[in-house]
Each structure stands twice: as C-alpha cells, then as structure tokens.
N, C-alpha and C positions, 0 to 999 in steps of 0.2 A: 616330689610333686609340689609340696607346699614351696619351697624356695624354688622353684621355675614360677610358680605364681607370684608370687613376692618382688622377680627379675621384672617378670612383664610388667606387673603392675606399676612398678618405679618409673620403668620406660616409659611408660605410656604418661604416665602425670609429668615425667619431665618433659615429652616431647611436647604436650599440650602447653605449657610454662614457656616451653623456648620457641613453638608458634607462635605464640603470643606474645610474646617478647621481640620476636624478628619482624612481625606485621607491623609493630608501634613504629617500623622508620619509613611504612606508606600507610599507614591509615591508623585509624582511631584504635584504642585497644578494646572496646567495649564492641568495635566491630570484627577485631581479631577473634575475641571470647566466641564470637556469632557464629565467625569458619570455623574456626577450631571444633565446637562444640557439635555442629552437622560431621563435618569432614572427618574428626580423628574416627568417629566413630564406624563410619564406613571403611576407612582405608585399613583398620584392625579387622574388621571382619575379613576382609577380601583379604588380607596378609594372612590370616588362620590359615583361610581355605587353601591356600595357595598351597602353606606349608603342611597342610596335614591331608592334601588331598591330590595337589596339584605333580607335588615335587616326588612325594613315594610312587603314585602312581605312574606318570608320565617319564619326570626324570630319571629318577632311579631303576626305573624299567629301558630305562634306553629309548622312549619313544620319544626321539627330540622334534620331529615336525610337529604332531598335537601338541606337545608342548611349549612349543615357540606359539604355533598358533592361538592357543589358549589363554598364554602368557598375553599377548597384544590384546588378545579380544579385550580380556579381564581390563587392563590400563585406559583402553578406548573408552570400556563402558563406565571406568571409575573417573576418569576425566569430563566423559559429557556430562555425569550426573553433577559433578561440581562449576561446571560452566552453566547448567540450567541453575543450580545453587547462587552463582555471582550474578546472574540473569535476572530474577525473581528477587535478590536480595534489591538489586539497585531499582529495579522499576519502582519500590517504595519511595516516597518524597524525600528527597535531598535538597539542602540548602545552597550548595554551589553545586547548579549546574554546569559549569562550563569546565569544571573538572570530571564531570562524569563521563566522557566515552576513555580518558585516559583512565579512572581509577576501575575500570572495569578490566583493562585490558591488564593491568598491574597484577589485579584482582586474579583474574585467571594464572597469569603467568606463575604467580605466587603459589597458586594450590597445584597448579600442574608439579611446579619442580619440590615443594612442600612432601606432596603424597608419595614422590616419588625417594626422594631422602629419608623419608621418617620408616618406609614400610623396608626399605634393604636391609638395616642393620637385625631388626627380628626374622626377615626370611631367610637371610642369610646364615643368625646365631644358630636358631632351629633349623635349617637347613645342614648345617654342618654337626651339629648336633647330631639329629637323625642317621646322617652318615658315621660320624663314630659308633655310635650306638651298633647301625648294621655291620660295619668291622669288625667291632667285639665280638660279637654274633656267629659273625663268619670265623672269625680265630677259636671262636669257644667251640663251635662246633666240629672244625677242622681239627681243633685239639683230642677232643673224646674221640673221634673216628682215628686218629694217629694212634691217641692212646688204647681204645681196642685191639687195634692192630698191634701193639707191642706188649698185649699180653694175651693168655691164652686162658679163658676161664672155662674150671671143671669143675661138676658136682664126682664128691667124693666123701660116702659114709655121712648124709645131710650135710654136708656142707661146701660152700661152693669159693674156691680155688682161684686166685688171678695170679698165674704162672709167666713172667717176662720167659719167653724162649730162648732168648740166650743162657737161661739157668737150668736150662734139659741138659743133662749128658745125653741118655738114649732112652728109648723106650722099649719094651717088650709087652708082647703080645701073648695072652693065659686066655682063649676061646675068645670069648666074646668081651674081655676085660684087658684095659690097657695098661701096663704099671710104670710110669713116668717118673723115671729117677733124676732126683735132683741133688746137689751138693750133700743137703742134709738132711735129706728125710724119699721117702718115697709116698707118689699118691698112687692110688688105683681108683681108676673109673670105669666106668659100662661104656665103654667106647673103641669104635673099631680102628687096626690101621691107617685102614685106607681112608677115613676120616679127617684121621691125625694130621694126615699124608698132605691132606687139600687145605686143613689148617695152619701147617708148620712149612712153607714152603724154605726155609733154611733148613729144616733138617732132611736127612736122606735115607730113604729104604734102602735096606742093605741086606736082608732077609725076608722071607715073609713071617717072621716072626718080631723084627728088630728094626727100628730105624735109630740114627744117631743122631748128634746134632756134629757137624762138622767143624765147629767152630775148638771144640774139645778132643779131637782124635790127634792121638802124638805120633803113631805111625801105624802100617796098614802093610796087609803083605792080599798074596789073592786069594789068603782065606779066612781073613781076618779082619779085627781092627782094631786096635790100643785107643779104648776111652777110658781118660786118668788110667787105673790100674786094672781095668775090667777089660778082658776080650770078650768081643763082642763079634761070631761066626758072620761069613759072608757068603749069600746064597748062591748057586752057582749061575740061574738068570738073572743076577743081581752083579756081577764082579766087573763088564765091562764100564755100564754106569757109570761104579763108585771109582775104578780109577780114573774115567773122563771128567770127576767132577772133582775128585779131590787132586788130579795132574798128578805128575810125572810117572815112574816107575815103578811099579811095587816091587817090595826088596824079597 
C-alpha cells in the first residue's frame, strides 16, 4: 500500500512539473501554476473514481454500454468545468487584449488534451493492476478447488487425512467403517461405500464390500482382481461393470 502511494504521489508532482513546464511555450508559467493547481486536482479525483468504481464495476462486469456511457459523461463534465475555469480565469483584466480570444482557445485546447494524457497512464496502471490482481484470484482459487479435487480428506482416530487417490489401492468396507489401504500404512474412518463411491470417482465398486482403484489392478479374472499382491473378490452384480471398465477379456 505504502509504495502504490508513494507511485502516485511521484506521478502526480511530476505531471503537475511537466503541466507546467509544457504551458510555459503558450502562456505565462505563474498562469500554468493557476491550471495546474484547479485542474490536476480534479482530474485525480475523477481518474480515482474511474478506477476504483468505474472500471470494477462497469468494466470488469462486462457492462460495456453504462460504461462507455459513463466514461463520456465523466469527460464532458470534466471538460466543461475546465472551460468554465479558462472562462472566469480570462474575464479577470489582462494587458493584451487582442490576444485574448486566441489565448483562451489555446487555453482550452490545452486542458482538454492535458486531462486527457495525464489521467490514462494511472487508469490504465490501476486498471491493469486490478486485473492482475483478479487473475491471481481466479488462478488461486481455481487452484484450491483443483487441489481439493486431487485429494480426498478423512478424519481418522482425531486426525484428519489429505489422501491424493491415486495412492488408494482399494478399500474395504467393516459395517459402518471404511479401511483405505494405502502403499504404507492403512486409514479407517466412519465412512460408508457408497460415499467413497461419489467421492473417488476413479476408483470402482467391485464388491459391496470392496472398491479398488483401477489404476493399480495387474489383472482380473470374473472372480477376482490382482491389487499389487492382494486379491481382492468380485461381486456377482458387480462382474459385468468391472470388465466394461477395466476392457477386454477376463482370463
């Protein structure tokens, strides 16, 4: 936060520097100081709003006509007020008159294309900004939801389990208690089959007592199944299933 302040703040005193600097090749610089001083001030408000109200809301939501709309209104109204600004400046007493319908029109044209250069590069920074920011967002959130889905988390004897499912060989089913064997160790949880079943959509019911993970079965006959070195039975409303999914022929 402190250095985005810090960003702006630089911004903003060099643009006021370099108004005032690029005025001094039509008019006085003490009446550069005069724009500068009304105008940066308004066209940073309206650049905030833009950015903090304008662009989340409108753009970022996809609502491009209010915000096309919006966008013009805001320009229209930041423009008149600075033609009422060159208006009121010059009606004060000046010493060459016969320059004055020309140094008004100068006048304007300078704060028109002036407000319009100074305020793109911050609504644009912040603008683009904000959209990184929402991508992260989007990716950090897309990632936890991936990563839930590529682990299966169980309470087991107080303590709670985050199991990648490609580390199940199989499961069996003791009542109301599931015991999910894994390379090196087994968990048991208070949890049913048919649970498992809606959770582990890679592995496959092949009993009602037994599901495997299919990614571990070395071969399979139609009453059986080779996980690593464990047979693991095959229920008889269970056999056409497991050969349609793990293919071919059982031997």
């Amino acid at each position: 936060m402190n250095r985005q302040i810090l960003i702006h703040g630089t911004y903003w005193i060099c643009a006021f520097a370099l108004f005032v600097l690029l005025y001094s090749f039509i008019g006085p610089v003490s009446q550069g100081m005069f724009y500068a001083a009304l105008t940066l001030p308004l066209v940073a408000a309206i650049a905030y709003s833009f950015i903090h109200w304008v662009v989340p809301r409108l753009l970022f939501e996809q609502r491009y006509l209010l915000f096309t709309l919006l966008t013009a209104t805001m320009l229209a109204g930041v423009l008149n007020i600075q033609m009422i600004v060159v208006l009121l400046h010059h009606s004060l007493p000046i010493e060459d008159m016969a320059s004055y319908p020309t140094s008004i029109l100068w006048d304007i044209f300078y704060l028109m294309i002036s407000t319009i250069l100074l305020a793109l590069p911050v609504i644009s920074y912040e603008a683009l900004r904000s959209w990184n920011q929402k991508e992260q967002e989007v990716h950090r959130l897309s990632a936890e939801r991936e990563n839930k889905k590529q682990h299966l988390t169980i309470r087991s004897k107080g303590k709670t389990h985050r199991i990648a499912p490609a580390d199940i060989r199989y499961i069996e089913s003791y009542g109301d208690y599931a015991h999910i064997h894994l390379p090196d160790q087994k968990i048991i949880t208070r949890m049913s089959l048919k649970k498992l079943d809606q959770l582990l959509p890679g592995c496959l019911r092949v009993h009602r007592s037994y599901m495997v993970n299919s990614l571990h079965c070395r071969a399979f006959t139609f009453e059986e199944i080779l996980v690593d070195e464990t047979e693991i039975p095959i229920g008889r409303t269970f056999k056409e299933e497991v050969v349609g999914v793990l293919g071919g022929v059982a031997l």
